[in-house]
GUMAR-327485 format. One record per residue: residue number from 1; chain; x, y, z of N, C-alpha, C in turn. Coordinates in Angstrom, 2 decimals, padded with zeros to 5 digits. Example, Ala and Ser with C-alpha at 12.3 -4.5 7.8 and 13.67 -1.06 7.14 Angstrom:
BEGIN
+------+-------+---------+---------+---------+---------+---------+---------+---------+---------+---------+
| baba | lumvo |   neast |  nnorth |     nup |  caeast | canorth |    caup |   ceast |  cnorth |     cup |
+------+-------+---------+---------+---------+---------+---------+---------+---------+---------+---------+
|    1 |     A |  013.19 | -005.69 |  007.80 |  012.30 | -004.50 |  007.80 |  013.20 | -003.30 |  007.80 |
|    2 |     A |  012.85 | -002.25 |  007.08 |  013.67 | -001.06 |  007.14 |  012.90 |  000.03 |  007.87 |
+------+-------+---------+---------+---------+---------+---------+---------+---------+---------+---------+
END
This chain:
BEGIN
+------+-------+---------+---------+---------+---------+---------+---------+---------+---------+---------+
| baba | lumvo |   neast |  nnorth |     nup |  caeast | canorth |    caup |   ceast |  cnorth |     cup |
+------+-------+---------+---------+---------+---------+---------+---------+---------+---------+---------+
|    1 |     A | -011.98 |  000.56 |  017.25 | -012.60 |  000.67 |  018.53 | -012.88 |  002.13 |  018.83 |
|    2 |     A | -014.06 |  002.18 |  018.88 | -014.44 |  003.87 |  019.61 | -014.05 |  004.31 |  020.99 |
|    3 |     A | -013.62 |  005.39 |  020.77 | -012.89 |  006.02 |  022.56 | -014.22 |  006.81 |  023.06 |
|    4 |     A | -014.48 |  006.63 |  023.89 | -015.88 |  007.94 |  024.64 | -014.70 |  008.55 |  025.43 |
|    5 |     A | -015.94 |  009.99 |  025.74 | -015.05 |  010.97 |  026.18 | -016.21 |  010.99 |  027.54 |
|    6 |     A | -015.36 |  010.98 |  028.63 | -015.91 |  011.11 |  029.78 | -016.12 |  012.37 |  030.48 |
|    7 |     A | -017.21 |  012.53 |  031.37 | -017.16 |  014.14 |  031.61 | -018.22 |  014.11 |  032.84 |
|    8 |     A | -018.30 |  015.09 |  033.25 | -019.86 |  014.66 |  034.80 | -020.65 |  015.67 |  033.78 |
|    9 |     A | -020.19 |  016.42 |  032.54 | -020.99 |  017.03 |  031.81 | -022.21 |  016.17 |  031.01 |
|   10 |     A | -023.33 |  016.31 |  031.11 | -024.25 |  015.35 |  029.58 | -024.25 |  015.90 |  028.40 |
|   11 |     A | -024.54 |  017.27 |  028.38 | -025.00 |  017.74 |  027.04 | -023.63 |  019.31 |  026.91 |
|   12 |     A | -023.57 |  019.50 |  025.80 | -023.03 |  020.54 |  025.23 | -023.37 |  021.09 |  023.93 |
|   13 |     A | -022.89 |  022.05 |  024.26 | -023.65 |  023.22 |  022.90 | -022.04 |  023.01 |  022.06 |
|   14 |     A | -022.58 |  023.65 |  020.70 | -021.93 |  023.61 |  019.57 | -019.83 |  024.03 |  019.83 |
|   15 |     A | -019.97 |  025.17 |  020.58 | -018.83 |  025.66 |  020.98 | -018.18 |  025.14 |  021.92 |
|   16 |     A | -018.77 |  024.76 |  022.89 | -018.43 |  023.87 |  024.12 | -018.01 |  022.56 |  023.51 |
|   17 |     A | -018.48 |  021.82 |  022.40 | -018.08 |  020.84 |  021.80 | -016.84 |  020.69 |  020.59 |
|   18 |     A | -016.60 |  021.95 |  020.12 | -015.35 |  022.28 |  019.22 | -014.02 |  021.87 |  019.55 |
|   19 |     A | -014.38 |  022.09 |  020.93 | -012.46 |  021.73 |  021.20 | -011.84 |  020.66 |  021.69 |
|   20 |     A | -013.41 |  019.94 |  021.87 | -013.65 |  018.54 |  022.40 | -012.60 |  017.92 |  020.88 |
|   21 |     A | -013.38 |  017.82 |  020.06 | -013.68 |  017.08 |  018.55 | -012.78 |  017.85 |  017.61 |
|   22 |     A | -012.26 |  018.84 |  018.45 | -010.75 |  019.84 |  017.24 | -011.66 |  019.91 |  016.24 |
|   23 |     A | -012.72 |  020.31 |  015.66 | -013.57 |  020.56 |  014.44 | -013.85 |  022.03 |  014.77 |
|   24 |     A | -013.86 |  023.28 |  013.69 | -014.37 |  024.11 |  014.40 | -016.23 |  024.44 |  014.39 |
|   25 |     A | -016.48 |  025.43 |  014.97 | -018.45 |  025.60 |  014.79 | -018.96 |  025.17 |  013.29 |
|   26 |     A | -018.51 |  026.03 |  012.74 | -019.01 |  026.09 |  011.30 | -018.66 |  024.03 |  010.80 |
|   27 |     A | -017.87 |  023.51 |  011.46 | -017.87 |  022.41 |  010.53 | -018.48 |  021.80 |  011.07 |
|   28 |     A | -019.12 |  022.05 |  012.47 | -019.65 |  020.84 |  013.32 | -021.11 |  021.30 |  013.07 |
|   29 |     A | -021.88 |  022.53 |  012.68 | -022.82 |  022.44 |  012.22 | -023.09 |  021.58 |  011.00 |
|   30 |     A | -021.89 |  022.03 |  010.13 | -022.40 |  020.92 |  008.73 | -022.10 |  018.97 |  008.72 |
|   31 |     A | -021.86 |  019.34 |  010.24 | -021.64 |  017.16 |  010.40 | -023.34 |  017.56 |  011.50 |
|   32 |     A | -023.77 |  018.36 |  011.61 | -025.42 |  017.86 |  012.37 | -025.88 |  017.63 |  011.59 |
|   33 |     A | -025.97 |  018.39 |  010.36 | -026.72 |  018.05 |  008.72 | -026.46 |  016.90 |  008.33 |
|   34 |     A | -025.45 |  016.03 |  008.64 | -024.82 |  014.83 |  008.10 | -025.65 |  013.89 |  008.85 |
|   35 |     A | -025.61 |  014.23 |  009.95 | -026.56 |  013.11 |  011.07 | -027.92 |  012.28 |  010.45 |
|   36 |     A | -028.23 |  011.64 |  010.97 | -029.67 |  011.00 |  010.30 | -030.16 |  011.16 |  011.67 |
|   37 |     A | -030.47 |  012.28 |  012.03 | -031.43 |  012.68 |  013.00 | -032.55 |  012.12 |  013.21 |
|   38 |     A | -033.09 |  011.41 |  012.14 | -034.56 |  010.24 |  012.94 | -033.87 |  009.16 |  013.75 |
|   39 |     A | -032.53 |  008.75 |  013.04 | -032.50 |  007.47 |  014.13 | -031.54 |  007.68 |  015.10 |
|   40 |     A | -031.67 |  008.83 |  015.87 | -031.22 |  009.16 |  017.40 | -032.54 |  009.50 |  017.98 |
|   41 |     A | -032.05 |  009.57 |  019.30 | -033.29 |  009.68 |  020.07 | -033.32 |  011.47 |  020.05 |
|   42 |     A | -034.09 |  011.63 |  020.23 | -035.05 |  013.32 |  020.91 | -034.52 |  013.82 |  021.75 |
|   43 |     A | -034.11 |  013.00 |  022.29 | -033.49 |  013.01 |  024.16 | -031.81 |  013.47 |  024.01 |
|   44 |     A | -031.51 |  012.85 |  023.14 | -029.58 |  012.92 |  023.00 | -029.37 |  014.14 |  022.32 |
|   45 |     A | -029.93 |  014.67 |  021.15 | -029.65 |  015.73 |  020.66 | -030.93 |  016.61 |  019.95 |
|   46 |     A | -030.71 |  018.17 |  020.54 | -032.15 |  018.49 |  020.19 | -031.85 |  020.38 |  020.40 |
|   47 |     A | -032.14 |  021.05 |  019.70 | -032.32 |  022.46 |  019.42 | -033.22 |  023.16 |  020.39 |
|   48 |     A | -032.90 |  023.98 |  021.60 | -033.49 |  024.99 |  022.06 | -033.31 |  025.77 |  022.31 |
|   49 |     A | -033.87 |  027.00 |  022.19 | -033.96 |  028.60 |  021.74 | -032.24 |  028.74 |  020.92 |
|   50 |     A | -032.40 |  027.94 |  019.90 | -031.71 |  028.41 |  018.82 | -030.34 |  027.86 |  018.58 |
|   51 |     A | -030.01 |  027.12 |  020.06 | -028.90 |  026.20 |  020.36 | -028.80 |  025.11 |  020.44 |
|   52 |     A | -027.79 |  024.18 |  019.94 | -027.95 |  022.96 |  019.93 | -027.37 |  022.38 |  021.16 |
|   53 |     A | -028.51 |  021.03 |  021.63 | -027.49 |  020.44 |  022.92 | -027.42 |  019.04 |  022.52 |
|   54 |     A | -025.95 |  018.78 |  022.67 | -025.66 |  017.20 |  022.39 | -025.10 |  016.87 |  023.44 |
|   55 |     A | -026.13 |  015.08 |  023.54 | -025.77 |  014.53 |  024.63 | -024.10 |  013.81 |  024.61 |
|   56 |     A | -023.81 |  013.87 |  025.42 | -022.05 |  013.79 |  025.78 | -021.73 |  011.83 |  024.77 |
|   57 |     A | -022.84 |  010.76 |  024.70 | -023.14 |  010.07 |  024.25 | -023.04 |  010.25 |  023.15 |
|   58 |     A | -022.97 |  011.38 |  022.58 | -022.85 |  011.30 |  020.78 | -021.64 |  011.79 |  020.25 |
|   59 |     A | -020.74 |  012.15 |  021.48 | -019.80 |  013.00 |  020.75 | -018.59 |  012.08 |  020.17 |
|   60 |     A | -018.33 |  010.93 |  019.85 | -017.91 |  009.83 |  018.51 | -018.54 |  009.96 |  017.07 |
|   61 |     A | -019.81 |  010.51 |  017.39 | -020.08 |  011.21 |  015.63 | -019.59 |  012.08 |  015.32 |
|   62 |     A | -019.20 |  012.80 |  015.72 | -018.75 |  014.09 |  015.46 | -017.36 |  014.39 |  015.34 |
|   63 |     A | -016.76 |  013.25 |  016.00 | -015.21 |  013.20 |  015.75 | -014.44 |  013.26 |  014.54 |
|   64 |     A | -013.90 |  014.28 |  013.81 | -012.97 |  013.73 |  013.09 | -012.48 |  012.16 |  012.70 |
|   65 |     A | -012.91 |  012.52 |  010.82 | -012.45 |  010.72 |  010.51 | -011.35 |  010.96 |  009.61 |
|   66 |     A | -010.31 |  010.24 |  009.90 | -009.19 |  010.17 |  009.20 | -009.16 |  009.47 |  007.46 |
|   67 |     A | -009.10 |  010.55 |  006.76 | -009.44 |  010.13 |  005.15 | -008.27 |  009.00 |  004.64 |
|   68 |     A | -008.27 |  008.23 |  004.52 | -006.89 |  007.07 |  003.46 | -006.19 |  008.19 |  002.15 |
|   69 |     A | -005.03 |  007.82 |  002.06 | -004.59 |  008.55 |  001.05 | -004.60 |  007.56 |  000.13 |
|   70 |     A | -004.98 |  008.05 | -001.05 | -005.14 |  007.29 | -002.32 | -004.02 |  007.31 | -003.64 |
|   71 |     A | -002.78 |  006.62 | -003.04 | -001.92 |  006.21 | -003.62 | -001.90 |  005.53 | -004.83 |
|   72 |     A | -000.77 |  005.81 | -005.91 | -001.51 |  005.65 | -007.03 | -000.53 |  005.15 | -008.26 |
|   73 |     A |  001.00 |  005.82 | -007.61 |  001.99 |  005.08 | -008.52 |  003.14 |  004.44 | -007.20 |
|   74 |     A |  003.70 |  003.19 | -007.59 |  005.02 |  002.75 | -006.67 |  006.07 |  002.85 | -008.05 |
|   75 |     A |  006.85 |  003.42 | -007.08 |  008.67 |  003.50 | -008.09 |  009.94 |  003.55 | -007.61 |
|   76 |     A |  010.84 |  002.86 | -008.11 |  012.01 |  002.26 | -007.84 |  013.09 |  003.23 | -008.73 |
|   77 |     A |  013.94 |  003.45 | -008.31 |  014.93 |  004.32 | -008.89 |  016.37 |  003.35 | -008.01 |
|   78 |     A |  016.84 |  002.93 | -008.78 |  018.43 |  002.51 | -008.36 |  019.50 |  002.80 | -009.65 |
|   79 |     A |  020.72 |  003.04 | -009.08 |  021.70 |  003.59 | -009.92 |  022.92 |  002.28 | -009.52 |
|   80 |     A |  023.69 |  001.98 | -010.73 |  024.89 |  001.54 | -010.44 |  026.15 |  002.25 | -009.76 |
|   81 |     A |  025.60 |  003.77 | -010.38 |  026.56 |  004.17 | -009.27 |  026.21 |  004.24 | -007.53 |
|   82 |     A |  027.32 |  004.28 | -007.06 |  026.92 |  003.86 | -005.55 |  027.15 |  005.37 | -004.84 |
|   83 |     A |  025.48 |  005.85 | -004.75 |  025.26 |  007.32 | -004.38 |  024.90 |  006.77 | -002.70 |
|   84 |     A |  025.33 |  007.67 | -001.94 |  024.64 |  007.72 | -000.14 |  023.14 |  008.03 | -000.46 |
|   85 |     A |  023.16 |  007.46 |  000.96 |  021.81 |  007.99 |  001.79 |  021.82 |  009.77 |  001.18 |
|   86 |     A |  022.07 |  010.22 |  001.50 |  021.75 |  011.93 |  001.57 |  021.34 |  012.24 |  000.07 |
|   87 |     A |  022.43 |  011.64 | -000.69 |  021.94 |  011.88 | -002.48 |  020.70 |  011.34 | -002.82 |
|   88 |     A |  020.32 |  010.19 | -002.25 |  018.55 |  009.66 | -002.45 |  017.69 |  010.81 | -001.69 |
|   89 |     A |  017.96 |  011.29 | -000.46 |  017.39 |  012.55 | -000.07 |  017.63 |  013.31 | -000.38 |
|   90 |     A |  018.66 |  013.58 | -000.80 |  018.07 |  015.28 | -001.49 |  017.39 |  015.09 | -002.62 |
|   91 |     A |  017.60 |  014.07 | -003.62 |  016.56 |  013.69 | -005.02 |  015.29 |  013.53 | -004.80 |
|   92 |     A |  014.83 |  012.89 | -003.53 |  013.71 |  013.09 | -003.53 |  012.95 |  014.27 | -002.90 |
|   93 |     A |  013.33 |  014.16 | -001.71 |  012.98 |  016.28 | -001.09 |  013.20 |  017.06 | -001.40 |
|   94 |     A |  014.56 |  017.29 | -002.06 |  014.44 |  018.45 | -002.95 |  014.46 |  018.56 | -004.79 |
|   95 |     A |  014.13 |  017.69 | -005.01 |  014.11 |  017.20 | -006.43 |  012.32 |  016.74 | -006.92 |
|   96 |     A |  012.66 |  015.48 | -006.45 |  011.24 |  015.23 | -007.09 |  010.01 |  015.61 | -006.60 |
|   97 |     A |  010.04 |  015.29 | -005.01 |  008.65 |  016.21 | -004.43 |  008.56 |  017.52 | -004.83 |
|   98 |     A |  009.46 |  018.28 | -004.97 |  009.25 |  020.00 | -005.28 |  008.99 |  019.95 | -006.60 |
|   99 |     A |  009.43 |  019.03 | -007.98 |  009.15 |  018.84 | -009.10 |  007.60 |  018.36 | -008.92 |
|  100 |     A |  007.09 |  017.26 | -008.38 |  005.51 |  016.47 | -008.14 |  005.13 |  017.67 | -008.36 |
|  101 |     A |  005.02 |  018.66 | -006.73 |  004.23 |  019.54 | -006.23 |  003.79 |  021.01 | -007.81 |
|  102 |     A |  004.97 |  021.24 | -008.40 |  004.39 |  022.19 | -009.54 |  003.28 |  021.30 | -010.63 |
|  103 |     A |  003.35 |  020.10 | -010.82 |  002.46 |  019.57 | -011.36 |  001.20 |  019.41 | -010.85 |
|  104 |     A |  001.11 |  019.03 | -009.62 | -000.29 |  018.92 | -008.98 | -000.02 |  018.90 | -007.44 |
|  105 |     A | -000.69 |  020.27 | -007.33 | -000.39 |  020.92 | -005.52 | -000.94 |  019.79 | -004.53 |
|  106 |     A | -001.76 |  018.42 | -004.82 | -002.07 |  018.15 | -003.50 | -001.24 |  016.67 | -003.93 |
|  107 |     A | -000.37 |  016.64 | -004.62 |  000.54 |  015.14 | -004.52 |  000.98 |  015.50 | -003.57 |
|  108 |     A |  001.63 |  013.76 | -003.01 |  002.16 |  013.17 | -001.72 |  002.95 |  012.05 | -001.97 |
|  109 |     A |  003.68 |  012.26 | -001.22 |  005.25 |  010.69 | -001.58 |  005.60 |  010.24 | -000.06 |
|  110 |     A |  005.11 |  009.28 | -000.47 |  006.13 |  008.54 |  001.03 |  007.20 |  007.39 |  000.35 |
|  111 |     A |  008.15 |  007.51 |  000.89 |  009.53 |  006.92 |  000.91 |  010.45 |  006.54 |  001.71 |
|  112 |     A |  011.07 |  005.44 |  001.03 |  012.22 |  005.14 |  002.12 |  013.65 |  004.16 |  001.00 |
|  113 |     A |  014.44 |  004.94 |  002.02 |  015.36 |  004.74 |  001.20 |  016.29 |  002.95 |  001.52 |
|  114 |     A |  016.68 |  002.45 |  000.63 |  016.83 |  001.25 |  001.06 |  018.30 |  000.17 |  000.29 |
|  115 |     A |  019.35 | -000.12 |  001.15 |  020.83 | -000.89 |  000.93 |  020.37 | -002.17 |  000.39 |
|  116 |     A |  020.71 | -002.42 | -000.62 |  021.26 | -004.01 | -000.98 |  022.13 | -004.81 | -000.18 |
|  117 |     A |  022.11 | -006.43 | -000.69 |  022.61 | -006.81 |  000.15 |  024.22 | -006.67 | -000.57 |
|  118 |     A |  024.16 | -006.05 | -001.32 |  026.02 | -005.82 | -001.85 |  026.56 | -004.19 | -001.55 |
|  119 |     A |  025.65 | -003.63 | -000.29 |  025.71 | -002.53 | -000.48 |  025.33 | -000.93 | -000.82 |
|  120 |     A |  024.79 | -001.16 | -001.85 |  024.05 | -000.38 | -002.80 |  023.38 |  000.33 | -002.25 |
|  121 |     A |  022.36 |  001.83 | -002.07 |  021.49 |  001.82 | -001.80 |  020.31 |  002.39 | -002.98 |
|  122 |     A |  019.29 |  002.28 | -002.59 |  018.36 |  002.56 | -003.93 |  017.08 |  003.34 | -003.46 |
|  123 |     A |  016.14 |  003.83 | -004.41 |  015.05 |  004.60 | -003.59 |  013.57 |  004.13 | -003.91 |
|  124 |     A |  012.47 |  004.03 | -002.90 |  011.02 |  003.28 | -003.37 |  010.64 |  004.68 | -003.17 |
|  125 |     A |  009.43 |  004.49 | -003.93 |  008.56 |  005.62 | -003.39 |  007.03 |  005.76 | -004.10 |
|  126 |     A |  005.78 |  006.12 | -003.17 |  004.74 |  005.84 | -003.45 |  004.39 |  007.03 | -003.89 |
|  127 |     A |  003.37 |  007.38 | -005.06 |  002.59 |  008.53 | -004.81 |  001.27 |  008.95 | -004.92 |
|  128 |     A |  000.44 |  009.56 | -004.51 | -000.44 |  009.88 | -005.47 | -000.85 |  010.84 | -006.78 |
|  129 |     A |  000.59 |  010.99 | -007.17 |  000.33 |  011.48 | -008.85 |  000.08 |  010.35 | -009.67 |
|  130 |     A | -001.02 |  010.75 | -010.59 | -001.61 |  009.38 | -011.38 | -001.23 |  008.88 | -012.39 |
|  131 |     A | -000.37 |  010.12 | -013.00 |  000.13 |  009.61 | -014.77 |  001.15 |  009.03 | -014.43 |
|  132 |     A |  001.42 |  007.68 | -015.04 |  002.32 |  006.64 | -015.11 |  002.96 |  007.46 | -016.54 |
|  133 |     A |  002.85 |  007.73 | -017.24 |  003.88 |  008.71 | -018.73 |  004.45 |  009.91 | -018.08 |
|  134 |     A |  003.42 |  010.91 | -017.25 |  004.31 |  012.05 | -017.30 |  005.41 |  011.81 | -016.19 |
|  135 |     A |  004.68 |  011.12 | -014.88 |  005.71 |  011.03 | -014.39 |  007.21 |  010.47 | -014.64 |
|  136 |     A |  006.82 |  009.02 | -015.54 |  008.42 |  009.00 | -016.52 |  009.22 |  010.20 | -016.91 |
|  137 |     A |  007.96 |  010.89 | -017.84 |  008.60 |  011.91 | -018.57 |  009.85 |  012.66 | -017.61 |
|  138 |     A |  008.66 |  012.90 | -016.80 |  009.78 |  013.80 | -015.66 |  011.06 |  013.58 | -014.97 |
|  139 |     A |  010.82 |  012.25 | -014.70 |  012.02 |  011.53 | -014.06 |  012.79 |  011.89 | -014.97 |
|  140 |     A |  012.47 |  011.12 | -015.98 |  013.46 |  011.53 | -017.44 |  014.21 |  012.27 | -017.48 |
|  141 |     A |  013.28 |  013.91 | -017.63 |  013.86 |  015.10 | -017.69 |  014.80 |  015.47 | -016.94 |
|  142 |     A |  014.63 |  015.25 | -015.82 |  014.98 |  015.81 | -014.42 |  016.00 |  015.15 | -013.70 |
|  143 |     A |  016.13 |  013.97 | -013.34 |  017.39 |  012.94 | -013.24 |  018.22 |  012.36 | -013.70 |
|  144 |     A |  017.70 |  012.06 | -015.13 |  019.07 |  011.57 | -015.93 |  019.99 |  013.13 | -016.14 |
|  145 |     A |  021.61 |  012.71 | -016.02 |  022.14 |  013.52 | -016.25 |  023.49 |  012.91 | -016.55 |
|  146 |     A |  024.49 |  013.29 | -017.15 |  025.73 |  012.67 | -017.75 |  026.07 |  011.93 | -016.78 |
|  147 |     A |  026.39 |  011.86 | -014.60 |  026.97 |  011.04 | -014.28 |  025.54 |  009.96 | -013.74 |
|  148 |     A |  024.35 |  009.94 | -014.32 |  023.53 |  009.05 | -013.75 |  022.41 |  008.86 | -014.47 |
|  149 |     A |  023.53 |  008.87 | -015.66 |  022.29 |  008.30 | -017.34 |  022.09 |  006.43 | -016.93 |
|  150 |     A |  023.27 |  006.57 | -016.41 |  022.65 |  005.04 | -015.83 |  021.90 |  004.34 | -014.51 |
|  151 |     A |  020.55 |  005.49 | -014.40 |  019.31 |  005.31 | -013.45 |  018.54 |  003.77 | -014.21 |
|  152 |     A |  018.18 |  003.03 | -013.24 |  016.95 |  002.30 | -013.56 |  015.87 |  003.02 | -012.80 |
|  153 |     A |  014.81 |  003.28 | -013.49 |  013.61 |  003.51 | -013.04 |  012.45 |  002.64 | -013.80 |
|  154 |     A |  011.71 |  002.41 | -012.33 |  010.92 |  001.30 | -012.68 |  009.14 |  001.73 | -011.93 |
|  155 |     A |  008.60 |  001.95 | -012.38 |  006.92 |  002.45 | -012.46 |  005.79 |  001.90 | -012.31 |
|  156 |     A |  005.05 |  001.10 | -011.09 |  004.17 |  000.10 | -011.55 |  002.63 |  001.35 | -010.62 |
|  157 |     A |  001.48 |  000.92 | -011.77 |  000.58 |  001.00 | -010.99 |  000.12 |  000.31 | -009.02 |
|  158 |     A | -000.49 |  000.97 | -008.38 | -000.64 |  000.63 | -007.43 | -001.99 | -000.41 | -007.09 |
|  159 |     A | -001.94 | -001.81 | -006.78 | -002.89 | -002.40 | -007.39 | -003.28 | -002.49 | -005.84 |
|  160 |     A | -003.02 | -002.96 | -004.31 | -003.60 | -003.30 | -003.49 | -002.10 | -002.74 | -002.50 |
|  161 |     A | -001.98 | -001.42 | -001.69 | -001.50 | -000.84 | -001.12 | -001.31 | -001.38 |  000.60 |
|  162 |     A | -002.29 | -002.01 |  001.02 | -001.78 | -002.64 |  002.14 | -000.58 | -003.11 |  001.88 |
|  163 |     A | -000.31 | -004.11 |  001.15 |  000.94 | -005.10 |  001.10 |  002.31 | -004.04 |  000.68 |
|  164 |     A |  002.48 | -002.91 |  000.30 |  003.26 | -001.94 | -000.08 |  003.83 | -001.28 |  001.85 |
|  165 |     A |  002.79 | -001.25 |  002.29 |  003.14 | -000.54 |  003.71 |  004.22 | -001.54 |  004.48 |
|  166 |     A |  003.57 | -002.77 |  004.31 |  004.37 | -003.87 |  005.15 |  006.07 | -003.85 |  004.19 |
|  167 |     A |  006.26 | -003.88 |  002.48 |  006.94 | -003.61 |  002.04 |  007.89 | -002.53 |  002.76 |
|  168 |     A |  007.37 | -001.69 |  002.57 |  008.35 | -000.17 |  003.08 |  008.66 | -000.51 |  004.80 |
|  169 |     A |  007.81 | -000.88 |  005.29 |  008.46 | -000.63 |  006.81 |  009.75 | -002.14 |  006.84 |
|  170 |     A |  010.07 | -003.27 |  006.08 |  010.93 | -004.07 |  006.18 |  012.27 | -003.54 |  006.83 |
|  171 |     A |  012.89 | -002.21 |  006.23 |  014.20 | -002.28 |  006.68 |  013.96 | -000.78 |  007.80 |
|  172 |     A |  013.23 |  000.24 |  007.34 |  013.35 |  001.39 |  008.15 |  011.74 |  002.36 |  008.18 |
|  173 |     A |  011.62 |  002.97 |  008.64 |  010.02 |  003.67 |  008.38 |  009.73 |  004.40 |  007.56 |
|  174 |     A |  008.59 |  003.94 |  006.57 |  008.66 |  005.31 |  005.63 |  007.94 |  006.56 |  006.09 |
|  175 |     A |  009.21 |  007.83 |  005.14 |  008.76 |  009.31 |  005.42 |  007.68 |  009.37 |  004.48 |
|  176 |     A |  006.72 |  010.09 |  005.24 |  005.68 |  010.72 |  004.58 |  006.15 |  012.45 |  004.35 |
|  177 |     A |  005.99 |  012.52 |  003.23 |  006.11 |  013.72 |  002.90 |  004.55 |  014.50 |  002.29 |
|  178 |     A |  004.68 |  015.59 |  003.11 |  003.09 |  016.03 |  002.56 |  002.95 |  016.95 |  001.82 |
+------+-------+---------+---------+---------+---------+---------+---------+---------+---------+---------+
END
């Protein structure tokens, strides 16, 4: 559903419209280029002496669109040994996201950490790093260690991510980590 922005104002120039739309000048010139300027009217938006005026009616084009993150591996890490909450967080915040991030600066993990019903707790986590091998590799490298050679880790491609969200929010909310 589109929100309009109400105002006794009609038209605004480029700057006057920046803080409306949190975009700054320079980006809101290159979304007028984006426009298909034949099929608006003349009347709503139109250039004089060198300035642009847009009618208060258009300013939903111009809004900021929120991009989907394109998630790409889901993985399961549970241990027989029975580690806390805090040991799944620090493995993943300060372990594997800071490990992701030297591989490829714009990965992202959201997670949540999650009890069995005997107890246990274990860790999901989504990402968008794409290699299903290196990221093994890494886990590999990086988590197994003499008291938790006995990790299961488990790796599946991400085939239809809606149904993963409803997954993660079951017991608590997942952190997005950026």
């Amino acid at each position: 559903m589109k929100t309009e922005y109400h105002s006794t104002k009609n038209y605004y120039s480029l700057k006057e419209l920046s803080p409306i739309v949190n975009l700054t000048y320079r980006q809101l010139q290159k979304r007028i280029k984006t426009l298909n300027l034949e099929a608006i009217d003349k009347n709503l938006i139109y250039k004089k002496n060198n300035k642009w005026n847009i009618h208060q009616s258009l300013i939903n084009q111009f809004k900021r669109k929120k991009q989907p993150i394109n998630y790409k591996l889901f993985v399961t890490i549970a241990s027989k040994n029975q580690f806390d909450v805090n040991y799944w967080r620090y493995l993943i915040t300060n372990q594997l996201y800071k490990l992701l991030k030297t591989y490829d600066k714009t990965t992202r993990i959201k997670y949540v950490i999650e009890k069995t019903s005997n107890g246990i707790y274990h860790l999901h986590f989504i990402t968008t790093f794409s290699s299903t091998k290196e990221l093994r590799a890494i886990l590999h490298n990086n988590i197994y260690t003499d008291n938790t050679n006995d990790m299961n880790i488990n790796i599946k491609n991400i085939v239809i991510i809606k149904g993963l969200h409803s997954y993660f929010r079951k017991q608590n909310k997942p952190i997005l980590l950026k």
